[in-house]
N, C-alpha and C positions, 0 to 999 in steps of 0.2 A: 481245182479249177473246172475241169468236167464236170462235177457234181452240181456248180452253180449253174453252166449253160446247160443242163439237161430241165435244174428245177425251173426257170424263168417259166419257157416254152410251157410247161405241165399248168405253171399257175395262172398263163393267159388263157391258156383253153378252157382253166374253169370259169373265167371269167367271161370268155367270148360264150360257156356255154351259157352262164348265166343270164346273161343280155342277152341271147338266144330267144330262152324261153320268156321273158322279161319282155322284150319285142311282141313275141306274139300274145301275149295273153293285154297289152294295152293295143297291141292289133284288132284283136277279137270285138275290147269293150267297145274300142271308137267306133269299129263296124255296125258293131249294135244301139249305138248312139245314136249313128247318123239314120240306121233305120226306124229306132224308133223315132226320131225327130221329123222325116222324108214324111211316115205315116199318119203321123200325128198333125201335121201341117197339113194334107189330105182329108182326114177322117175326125179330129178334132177329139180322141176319146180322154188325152190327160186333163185335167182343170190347170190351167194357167196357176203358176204357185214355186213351192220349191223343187219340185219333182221337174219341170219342165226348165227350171234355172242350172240343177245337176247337169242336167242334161246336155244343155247346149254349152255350159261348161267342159264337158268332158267333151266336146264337137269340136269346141274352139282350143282345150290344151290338150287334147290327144293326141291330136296330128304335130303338135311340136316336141311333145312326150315321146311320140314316136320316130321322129327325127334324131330327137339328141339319144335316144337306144340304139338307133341305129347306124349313127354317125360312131358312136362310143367304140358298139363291137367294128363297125372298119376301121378304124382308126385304131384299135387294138393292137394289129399286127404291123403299124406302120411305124414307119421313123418320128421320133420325137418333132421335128419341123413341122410333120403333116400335123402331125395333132394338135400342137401349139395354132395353129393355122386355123386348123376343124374350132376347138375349144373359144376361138377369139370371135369370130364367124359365130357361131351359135351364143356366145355371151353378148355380141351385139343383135341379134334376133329379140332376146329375155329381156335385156334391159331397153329396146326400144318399143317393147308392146306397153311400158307403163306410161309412154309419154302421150297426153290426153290427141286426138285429130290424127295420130300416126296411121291406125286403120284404116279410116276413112281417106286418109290419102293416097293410102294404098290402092285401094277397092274404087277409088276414081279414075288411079289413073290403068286399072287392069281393065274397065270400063269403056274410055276411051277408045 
């Protein structure tokens, strides 16, 4: 029975370290996203195409990439309840970006 409460604790830390590093390396990309997107809005040097569609891609699902990493590792060391909780919460974030004027309604009413 010891042997089980020791391995649990051993297998979230490789977990929490994994999302760790996982966190920040889609940290790093969206940073670089959004700079390249801030300059490029500026200075005009990409051509309109896929390279600037990647792009703002990665602007627009990084920051919610980055959320659900980082919601995961807190949520790691918490009670089943929280996570059930975090997981519903962030499964309704995913399933409501597909629904068409949701953004838009959003960003009018952040607007306001």
């Amino acid at each position: 029975m010891a042997e089980q409460k020791l391995g649990k604790p051993k297998k979230r830390q490789k977990l929490e370290k994994f999302l760790d590093i996982l966190g920040e390396t889609v940290a790093v990309i969206t940073i670089l996203a959004y700079v390249v997107f801030i300059v490029n809005a500026n200075w005009a040097f990409l051509p309109a195409g896929i390279i600037t569609s990647i792009i703002a891609g990665i602007r627009t699902y990084g920051l919610i990439t980055l959320l659900g990493i980082v919601g995961f590792e807190a949520t790691a060391k918490r009670n089943i309840v929280i996570r059930i909780i975090f997981y519903v919460l962030f499964a309704a974030i995913i399933i409501f970006q597909f629904f068409p004027g949701t953004w838009g309604t959003v960003v009018g009413a952040i607007n306001q």
